[in-house]
C-alpha positions as CSV (number, residue, x, y, z in Angstrom):
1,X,-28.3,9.2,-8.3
2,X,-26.2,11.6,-5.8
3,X,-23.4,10.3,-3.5
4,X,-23.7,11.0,0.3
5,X,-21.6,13.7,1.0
6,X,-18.6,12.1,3.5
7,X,-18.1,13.8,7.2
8,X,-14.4,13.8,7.0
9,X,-13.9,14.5,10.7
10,X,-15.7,10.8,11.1
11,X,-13.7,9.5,8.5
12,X,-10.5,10.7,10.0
13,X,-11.5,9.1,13.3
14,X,-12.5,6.2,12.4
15,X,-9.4,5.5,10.1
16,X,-10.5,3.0,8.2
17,X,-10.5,4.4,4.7
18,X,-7.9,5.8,5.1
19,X,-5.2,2.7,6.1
20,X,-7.0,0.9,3.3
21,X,-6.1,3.7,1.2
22,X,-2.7,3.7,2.3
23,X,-2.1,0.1,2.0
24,X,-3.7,-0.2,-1.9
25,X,-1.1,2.6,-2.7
26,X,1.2,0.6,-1.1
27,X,0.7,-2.6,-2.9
28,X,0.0,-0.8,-6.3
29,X,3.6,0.7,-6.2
30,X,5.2,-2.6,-5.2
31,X,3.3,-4.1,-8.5
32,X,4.6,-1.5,-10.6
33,X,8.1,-1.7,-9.5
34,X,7.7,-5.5,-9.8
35,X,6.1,-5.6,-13.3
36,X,8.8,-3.0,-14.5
37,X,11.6,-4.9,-13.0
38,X,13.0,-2.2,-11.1
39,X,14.2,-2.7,-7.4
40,X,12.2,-0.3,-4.7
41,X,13.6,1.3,-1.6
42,X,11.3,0.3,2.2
43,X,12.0,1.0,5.7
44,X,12.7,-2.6,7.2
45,X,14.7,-3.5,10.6
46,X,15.2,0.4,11.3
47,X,17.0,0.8,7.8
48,X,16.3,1.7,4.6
49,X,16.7,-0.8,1.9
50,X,16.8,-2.3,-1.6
51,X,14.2,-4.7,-2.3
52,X,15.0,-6.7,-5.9
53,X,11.8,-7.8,-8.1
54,X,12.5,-11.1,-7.1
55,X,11.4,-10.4,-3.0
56,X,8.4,-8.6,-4.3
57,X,6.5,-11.8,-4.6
58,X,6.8,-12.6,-0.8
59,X,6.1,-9.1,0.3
60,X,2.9,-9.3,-1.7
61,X,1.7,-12.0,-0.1
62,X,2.2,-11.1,3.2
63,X,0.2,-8.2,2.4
64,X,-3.6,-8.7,2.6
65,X,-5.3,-7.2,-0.5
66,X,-7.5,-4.4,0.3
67,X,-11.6,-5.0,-0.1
């Protein structure tokens, strides 16, 4: 069976797609950097800073998986 072609100027508009694209990435990098142990530089407070495997749990909690 074909897939409907997309109209990407209604996808753009809209939005949607694309902040649930942006926020899987998100949460799949923090997983990775969690599962390897290794700490992961976000923006937070107007500041860049570390974030230790060990915070990772809390931040992905208080970010809603995307559907």
């Amino acid at each position: 069976m074909a897939e409907e072609p997309r109209d990407v100027r209604r996808i753009f508009r809209e939005g949607t797609l694309i902040e649930k694209a942006l926020q899987e990435g998100a949460r799949l990098a923090l997983e990775t950097h969690r599962r390897a142990g290794l700490p992961l530089v976000i923006w937070r407070d107007g500041r860049t800073v570390w974030v230790t495997p060990d915070e990772f749990e809390r931040i992905l909690n208080a970010r809603p998986a995307s559907s």
